[in-house]
N, C-alpha and C positions, 0 to 999 in steps of 0.2 A: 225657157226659150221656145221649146215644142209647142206651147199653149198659145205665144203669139203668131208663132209662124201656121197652126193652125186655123186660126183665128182673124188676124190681120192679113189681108191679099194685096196683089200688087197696087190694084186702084187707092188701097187704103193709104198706102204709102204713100203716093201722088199725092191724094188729095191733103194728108199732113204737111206732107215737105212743101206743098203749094202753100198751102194757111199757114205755115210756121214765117218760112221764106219772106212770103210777102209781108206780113206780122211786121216782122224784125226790119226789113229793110225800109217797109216805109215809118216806123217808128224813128231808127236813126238817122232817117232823111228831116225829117219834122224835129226832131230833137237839135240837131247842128242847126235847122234854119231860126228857131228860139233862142240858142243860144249866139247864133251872130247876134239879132235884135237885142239880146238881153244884153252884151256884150257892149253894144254901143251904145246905150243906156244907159249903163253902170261903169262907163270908162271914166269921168271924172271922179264917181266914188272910189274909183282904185285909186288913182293918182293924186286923191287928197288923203288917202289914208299912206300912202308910199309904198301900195304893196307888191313886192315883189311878182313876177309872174308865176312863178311855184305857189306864192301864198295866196292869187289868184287861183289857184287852180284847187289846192288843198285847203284852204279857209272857207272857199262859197260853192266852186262850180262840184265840188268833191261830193256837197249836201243838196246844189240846187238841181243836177242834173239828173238823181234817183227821185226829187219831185215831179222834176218835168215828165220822166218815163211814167209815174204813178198816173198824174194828172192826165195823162195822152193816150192811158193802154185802151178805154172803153172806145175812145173815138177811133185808135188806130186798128182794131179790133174789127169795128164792124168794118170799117174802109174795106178792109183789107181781104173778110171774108165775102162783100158784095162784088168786090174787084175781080179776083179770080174765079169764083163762080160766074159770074156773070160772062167772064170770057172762055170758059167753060162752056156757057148755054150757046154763046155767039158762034165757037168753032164746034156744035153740036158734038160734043162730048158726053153730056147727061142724059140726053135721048137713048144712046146705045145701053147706057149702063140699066136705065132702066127698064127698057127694052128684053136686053138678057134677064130678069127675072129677078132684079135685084130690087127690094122694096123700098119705097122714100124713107123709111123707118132707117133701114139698116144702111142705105146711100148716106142719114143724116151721123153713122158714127164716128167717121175718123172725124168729122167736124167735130164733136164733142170731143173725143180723145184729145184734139189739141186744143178748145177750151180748155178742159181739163187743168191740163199744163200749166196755159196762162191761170186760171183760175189760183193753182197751187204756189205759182211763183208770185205773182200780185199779194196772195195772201202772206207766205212768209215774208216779203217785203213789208206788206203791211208792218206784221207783228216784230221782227226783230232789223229791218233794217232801216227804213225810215224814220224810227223815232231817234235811232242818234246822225244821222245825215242830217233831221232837219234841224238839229240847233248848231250844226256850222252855218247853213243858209240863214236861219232864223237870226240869229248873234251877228251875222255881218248886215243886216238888214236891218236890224233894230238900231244899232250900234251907229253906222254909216247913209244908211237909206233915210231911215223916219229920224232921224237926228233932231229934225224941229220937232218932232211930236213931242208929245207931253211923255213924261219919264216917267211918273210921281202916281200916285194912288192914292186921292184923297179920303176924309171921312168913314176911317175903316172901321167897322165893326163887327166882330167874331168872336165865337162863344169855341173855347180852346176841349171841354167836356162838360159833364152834368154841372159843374161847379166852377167854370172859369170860365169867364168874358176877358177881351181887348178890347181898345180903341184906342186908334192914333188920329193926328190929326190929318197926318199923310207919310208917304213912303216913298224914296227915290229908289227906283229899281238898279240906278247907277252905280249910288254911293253905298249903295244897302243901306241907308240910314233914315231911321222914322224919327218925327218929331211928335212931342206931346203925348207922351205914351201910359195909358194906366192900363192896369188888372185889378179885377175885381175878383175875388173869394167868396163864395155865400155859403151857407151851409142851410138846404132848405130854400127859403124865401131873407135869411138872415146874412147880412154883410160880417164877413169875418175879419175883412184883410182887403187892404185896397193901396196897391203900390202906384205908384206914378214916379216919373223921368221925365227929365226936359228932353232926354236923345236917347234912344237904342240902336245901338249898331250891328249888324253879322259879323262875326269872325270867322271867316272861310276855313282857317286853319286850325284852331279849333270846334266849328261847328257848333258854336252856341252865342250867345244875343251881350252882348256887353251895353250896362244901362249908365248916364252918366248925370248926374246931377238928381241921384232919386232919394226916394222917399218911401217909408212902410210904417203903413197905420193899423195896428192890429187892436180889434174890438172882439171882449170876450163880455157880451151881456151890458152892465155898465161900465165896465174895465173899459180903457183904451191906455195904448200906449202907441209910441212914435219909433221909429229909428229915420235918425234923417241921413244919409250920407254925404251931404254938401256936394265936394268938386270930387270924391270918390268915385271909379270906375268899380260895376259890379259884376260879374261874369253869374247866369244864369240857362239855365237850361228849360226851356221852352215849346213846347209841340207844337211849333211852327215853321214853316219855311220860307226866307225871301221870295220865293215863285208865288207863297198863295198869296201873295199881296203884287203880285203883275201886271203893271198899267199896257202888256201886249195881248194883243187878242191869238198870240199864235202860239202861246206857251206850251196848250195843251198838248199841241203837235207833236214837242220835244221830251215827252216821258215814255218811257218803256212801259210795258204791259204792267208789267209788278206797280214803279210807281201811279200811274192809271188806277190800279186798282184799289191803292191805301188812298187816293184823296178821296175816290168815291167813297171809299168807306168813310173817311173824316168826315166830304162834306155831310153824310145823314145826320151826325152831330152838329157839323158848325154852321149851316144852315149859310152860306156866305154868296148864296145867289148865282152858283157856275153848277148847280147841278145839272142841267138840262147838258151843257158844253161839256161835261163828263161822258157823261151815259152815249153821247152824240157820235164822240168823239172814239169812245172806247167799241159802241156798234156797229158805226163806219168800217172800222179797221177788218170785223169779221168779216160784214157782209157785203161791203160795196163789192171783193174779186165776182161775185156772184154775178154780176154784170155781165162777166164773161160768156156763160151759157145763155142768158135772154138776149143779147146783142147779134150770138151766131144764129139762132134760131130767127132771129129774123131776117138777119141775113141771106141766109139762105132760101129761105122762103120769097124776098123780095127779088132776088137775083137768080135762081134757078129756070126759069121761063125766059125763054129767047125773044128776043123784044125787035123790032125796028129801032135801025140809031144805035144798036150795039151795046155797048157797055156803059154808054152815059147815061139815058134816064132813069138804070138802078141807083147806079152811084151818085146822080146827084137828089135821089130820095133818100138814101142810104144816110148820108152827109148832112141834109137835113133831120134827121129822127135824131142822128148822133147829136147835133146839136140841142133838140128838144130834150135830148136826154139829160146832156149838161144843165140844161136850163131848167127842170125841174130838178134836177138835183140842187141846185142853189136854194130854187123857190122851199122845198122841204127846208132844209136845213134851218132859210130863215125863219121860216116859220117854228120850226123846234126853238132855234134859241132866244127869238125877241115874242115869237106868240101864243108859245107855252104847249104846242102838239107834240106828242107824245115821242121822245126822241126816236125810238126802236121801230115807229110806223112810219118818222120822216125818213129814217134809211131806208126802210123796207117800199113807201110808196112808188119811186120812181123802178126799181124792178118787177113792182108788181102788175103794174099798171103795162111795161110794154114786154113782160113775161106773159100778159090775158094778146095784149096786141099779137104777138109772137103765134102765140097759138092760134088764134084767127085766122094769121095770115098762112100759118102751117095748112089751115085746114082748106082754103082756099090753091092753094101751090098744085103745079102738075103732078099728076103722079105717072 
């Protein structure tokens, strides 16, 4: 406690509880006005599904409202540090501080200290709380929202290890249920075994693939033999999962770090065309909280200087960059997953790019 109170001075405190304050209040201000909008939106999806106001609340808003906070923190972030500085600069408050001997360096720490913060909470959010929040939003949006969407996964092919391929013809994500299903067994470049099914199903409750109308043809050199099962039900065990056949683009959203991290590993073997949305996906979660600290830094750099007009033409440059931020954050991303850039440089672009801006604008700032 000595170390902060030696450490941390009155100004420090201010300038936290001002950047934390402002932070939080205008986040929950922006959060309730999305959720009226969303609210009126999604009023007839409630009342065709019948759902009570509780299961309103605990089925979507319970999963969509720690998206909304995720999605809002970089925009609310810089708002919020151009806002009060800037009225700071207006009621000359940063003049005196720097005035008394105080450096722009060490003016610029409590800012960081409450980055900081946000940084640490954004990131464990990342990692252990948004991945199960979003498959309550995700599940009621799939389920009620895109309802006309296509359910189904056609034309699948996946190689299960060194020596087993599938292909279905397709896969309802609804009913768990694929049609037109083989495996193939090679040993080498040589076919061992080639099972086919008119239908395979998930068994949720036991957790393995029930096959129904199959068939196994096992080839040993010139040997062959048949097992045919006619209208038999086959229970099998399988390294696969109903998810990795997901006609939703949001699945990936809804894994935990651990699972995240077994598909990358699988996809290096299955090769099934989502590796770029892995690595994407699983890099985001580290490095987007990083935002935090290039967002204040410019922040403050842009709004520390007393202006004519006050507090507006920080803030509404401020609000514009936050917007360019989102919008290269998109542009990245696309380009990771339909244009093949390298995933770990489309996270990293959009802070790198206004982390060089930042500093510019640092170097240009009064001191």
């Amino acid at each position: 406690m000595d170390f902060f109170r030696n450490r941390i001075k009155i100004i420090d405190w201010y300038i936290i509880s001002k950047y934390l304050g402002t932070f939080l209040y205008t986040l929950m201000l922006f959060v309730v006005v999305i959720v009226i909008f969303d609210l009126s939106e999604k009023l007839d999806d409630f009342l065709n599904a019948r759902m009570t106001f509780w299961e309103v609340i605990t089925k979507y808003y319970a999963g969509s409202i720690p998206f909304y906070v995720s999605m809002l923190s970089p925009l609310i972030n810089f708002i919020a540090v151009i806002f009060f500085t800037a009225k700071m600069a207006d009621q000359t408050e940063i003049v005196p501080i720097l005035s008394g001997g105080v450096s722009f360096n060490r003016f610029l720490a409590p800012y960081f200290v409450s980055a900081f913060i946000i940084f640490a909470v954004n990131l464990a959010a990342n990692l252990y709380v948004l991945p199960y929040t979003n498959r309550l939003k995700n599940s009621f949006e799939n389920t009620y929202v895109k309802k006309n969407a296509s359910s189904s996964k056609n034309n699948i092919h996946m190689k299960l290890d060194e020596k087993t391929y599938i292909y279905m013809d397709n896969f309802n994500n609804i009913t768990l249920v694929g049609n037109k299903f083989s495996l193939d067994n090679f040993k080498g470049d040589v076919l061992t075994k080639k099972l086919v099914a008119e239908e395979i199903k998930w068994d949720s409750v036991k957790r393995s693939w029930k096959l129904i109308n199959y068939s196994v043809r096992y080839i040993d050199g010139l040997k062959e033999s048949m097992v045919i099962g006619g209208t038999k039900v086959k229970d099998t065990i399988l390294d696969m999962r109903p998810d990795d056949f997901s006609a939703y683009d949001n699945i990936f959203q809804n894994l935990s770090n651990k699972e995240l991290a077994y598909k990358i590993k699988k996809e290096k073997i299955r090769g099934a065309g989502i590796w770029n949305d892995l690595l994407f996906e699983q890099y985001r979660r580290y490095l987007e909280p990083l935002s935090a600290f290039v967002l204040t830094l410019i922040g403050v750099a842009l709004s520390s200087r007393k202006v004519r007009g006050g507090v507006g033409l920080p803030l509404g440059i401020g609000i514009l960059l936050s917007f360019a931020y989102i919008v290269m954050q998109q542009f990245a991303k696309m380009f990771s997953l339909k244009g093949g850039l390298s995933p770990l440089f489309s996270v990293l672009v959009p802070t790198l790019f206004f982390g060089i801006l930042g500093y510019y604008l640092l170097r240009k700032a009064p001191k």
